[in-house]
N, C-alpha and C positions, 0 to 999 in steps of 0.2 A: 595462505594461498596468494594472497594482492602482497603489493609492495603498502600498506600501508591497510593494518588491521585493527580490531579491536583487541584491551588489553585486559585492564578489569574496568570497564564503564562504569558510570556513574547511571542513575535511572533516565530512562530515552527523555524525558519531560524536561530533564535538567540540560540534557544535550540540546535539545529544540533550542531551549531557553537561553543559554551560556554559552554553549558551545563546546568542542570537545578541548580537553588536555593533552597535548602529548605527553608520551613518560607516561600515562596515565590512562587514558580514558582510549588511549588508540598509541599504537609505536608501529616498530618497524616491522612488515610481516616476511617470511621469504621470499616472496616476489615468484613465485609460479607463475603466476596471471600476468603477463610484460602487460606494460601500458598503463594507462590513469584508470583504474578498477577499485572498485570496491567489492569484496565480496561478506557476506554475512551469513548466520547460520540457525535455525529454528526459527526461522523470520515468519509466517503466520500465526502461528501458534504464540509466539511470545508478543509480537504486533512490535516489530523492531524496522517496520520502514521509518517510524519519524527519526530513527538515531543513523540511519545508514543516509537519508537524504541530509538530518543537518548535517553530517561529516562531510559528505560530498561537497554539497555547497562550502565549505568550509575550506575543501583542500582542494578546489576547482578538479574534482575528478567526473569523468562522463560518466560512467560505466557503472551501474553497480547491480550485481547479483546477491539474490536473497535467496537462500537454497532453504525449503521445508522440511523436516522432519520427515524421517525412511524416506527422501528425494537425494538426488544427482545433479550437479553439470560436470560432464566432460566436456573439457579444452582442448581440442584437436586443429591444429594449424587453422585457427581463426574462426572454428567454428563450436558452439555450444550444444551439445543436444541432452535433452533431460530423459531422465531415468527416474525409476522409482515410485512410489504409492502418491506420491500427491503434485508438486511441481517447483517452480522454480520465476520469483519475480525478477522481472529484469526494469531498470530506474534509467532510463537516457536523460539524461542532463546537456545533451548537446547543445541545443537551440534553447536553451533555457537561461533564462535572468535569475538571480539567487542573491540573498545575501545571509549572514548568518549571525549570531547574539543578539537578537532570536533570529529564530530560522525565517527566511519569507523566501519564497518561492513561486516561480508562475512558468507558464507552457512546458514543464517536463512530459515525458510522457510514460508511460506503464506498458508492458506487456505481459501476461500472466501464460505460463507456455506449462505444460502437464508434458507426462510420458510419452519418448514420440516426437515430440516438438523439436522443434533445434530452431538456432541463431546465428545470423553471419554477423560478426563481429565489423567485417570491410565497409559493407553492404546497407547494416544493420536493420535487415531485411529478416522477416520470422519465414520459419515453412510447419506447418501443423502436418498431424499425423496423419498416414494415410483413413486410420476412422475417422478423425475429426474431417477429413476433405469429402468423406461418405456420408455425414452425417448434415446436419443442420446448420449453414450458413447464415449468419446474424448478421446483417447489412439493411441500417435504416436507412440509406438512399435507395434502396430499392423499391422500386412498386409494391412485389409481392411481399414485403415483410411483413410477418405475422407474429409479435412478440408473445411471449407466453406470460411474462407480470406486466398488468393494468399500468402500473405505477412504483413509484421506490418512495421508500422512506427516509426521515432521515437518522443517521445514525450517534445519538448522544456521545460513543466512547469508538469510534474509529480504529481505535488502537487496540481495543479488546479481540482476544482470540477468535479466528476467521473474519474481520469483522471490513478488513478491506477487501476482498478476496470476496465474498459476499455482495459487497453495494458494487463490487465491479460485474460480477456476472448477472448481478439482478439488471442492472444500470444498461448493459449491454443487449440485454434480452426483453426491453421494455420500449416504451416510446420517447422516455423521459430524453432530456440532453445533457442535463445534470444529474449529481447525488452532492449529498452535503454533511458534513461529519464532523463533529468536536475532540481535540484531543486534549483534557485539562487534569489536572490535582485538585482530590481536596484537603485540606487542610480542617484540621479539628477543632470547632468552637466552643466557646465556653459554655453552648446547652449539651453540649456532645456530641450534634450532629455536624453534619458536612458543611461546609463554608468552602465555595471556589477558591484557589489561590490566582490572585489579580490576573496572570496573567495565560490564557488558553492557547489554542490554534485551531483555525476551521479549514480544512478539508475539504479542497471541491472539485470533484471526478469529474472530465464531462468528456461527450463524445467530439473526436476531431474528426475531420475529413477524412484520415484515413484508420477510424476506425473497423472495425469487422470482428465478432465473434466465430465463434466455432462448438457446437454441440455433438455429445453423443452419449447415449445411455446403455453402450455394449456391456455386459456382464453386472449392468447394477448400477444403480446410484448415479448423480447427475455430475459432468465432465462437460466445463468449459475450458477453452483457451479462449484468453481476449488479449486483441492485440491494438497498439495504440489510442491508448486511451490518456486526456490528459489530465494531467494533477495541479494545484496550487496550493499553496497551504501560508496561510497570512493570523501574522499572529490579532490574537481578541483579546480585549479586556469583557473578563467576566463579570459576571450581576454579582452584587454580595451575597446573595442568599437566592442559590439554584433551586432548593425547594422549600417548603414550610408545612408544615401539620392543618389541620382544618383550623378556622379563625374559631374564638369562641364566638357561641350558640349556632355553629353549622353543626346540624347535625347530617351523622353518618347510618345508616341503614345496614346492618348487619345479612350476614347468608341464613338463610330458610331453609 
């Protein structure tokens, strides 16, 4: 679809880390999508933002779409609107500082747009659906805001299935200003278990000025659209040993 696709990549971790290949890891795509785009594809479910923002950063491209599984964007004379069962992330890299092998990253912004939704590409301005406009307004400058989670968590694997997509709408619908996430490898030790490999990346969502959500729970199950939210992602050196067994003579108390 972009003028510059993926080909057969290498694992997102490695892209963070390295950065991409061309010939390789990304080539030439048709070019549908004029302009500096990125577009990608099963980007929830497979947790392929960290491989579409290192390319970005990487090929100084603004723009990148992450289209979900049974989801749509139609490209219509500068405008996006999403289709389909679940939605479509959008990555502004405008106003954003980047660099890349490894990735580091700061003031992007996120907007997560469902069925209904659309995007002006000129403008890069969102307009949510007319349910989401019926529905539940999520604006913590406002007085009357009344979040429905206490609090967010943080998220150990960022990159796991729904796993941003989640701390963004909890993130959004709480009081918090941030969320916080790790995306690392591990690597096999010689007792068998897990051993971090040296080098990670943390994840940190928070709300800008102009963020704002969108609720609605017509025919089922919960639908957010969140719109500017922003992201950093700065590489970590991890611990050598993320967990360990009980020490001996702690003892463990069994189920009854």
């Amino acid at each position: 679809m972009s003028e510059t696709m993926f080909r057969e990549p290498r694992e997102i971790l490695t892209l963070m880390s390295e950065g991409a290949k061309r010939g390789s890891d990304i080539d030439r795509g048709l070019g549908f999508v004029a302009g500096r785009v990125l577009v990608d594809q099963h980007f929830i479910k497979r947790g392929r933002i960290g491989r579409s923002l290192a390319v970005m950063a990487q090929e100084k491209i603004a723009l990148g779409f992450g289209i979900e599984e049974n989801s749509a964007a139609v490209f219509r004379d500068g405008r996006v609107e999403v289709l389909g069962e679940r939605g479509v992330m959008i990555a502004d890299l405008h106003d954003a500082k980047s660099s890349s092998a490894p990735l580091q990253l700061a003031n992007a912004r996120l907007h997560w747009l469902e069925s209904g939704d659309s995007y002006d590409m000129k403008t890069r301005q969102v307009s949510v659906s007319a349910a989401k406009r019926a529905g539940k307004t999520l604006d913590a400058s406002k007085a009357d805001f009344k979040p429905y989670y206490g609090s967010v968590r943080f998220y150990p694997d960022m990159l796991g299935d729904g796993g941003i997509i989640n701390a963004m709408s909890t993130l959004v619908d709480s009081p918090a200003n941030e969320v916080l996430g790790l995306a690392f490898g591990l690597a096999k030790a010689a007792n068998g278990r897990g051993m971090p490999n040296p080098l990670g990346f943390e994840l940190r969502i928070y709300k800008t000025t102009s963020t704002l959500g969108y609720f609605h729970s017509i025919g089922g199950g919960e639908h957010y659209s969140v719109v500017s939210l922003g992201i950093d992602v700065t590489p970590v050196k991890m611990a050598s040993a993320l967990y360990a067994p009980p020490g001996a003579g702690v003892a463990t108390e069994g189920i009854k």
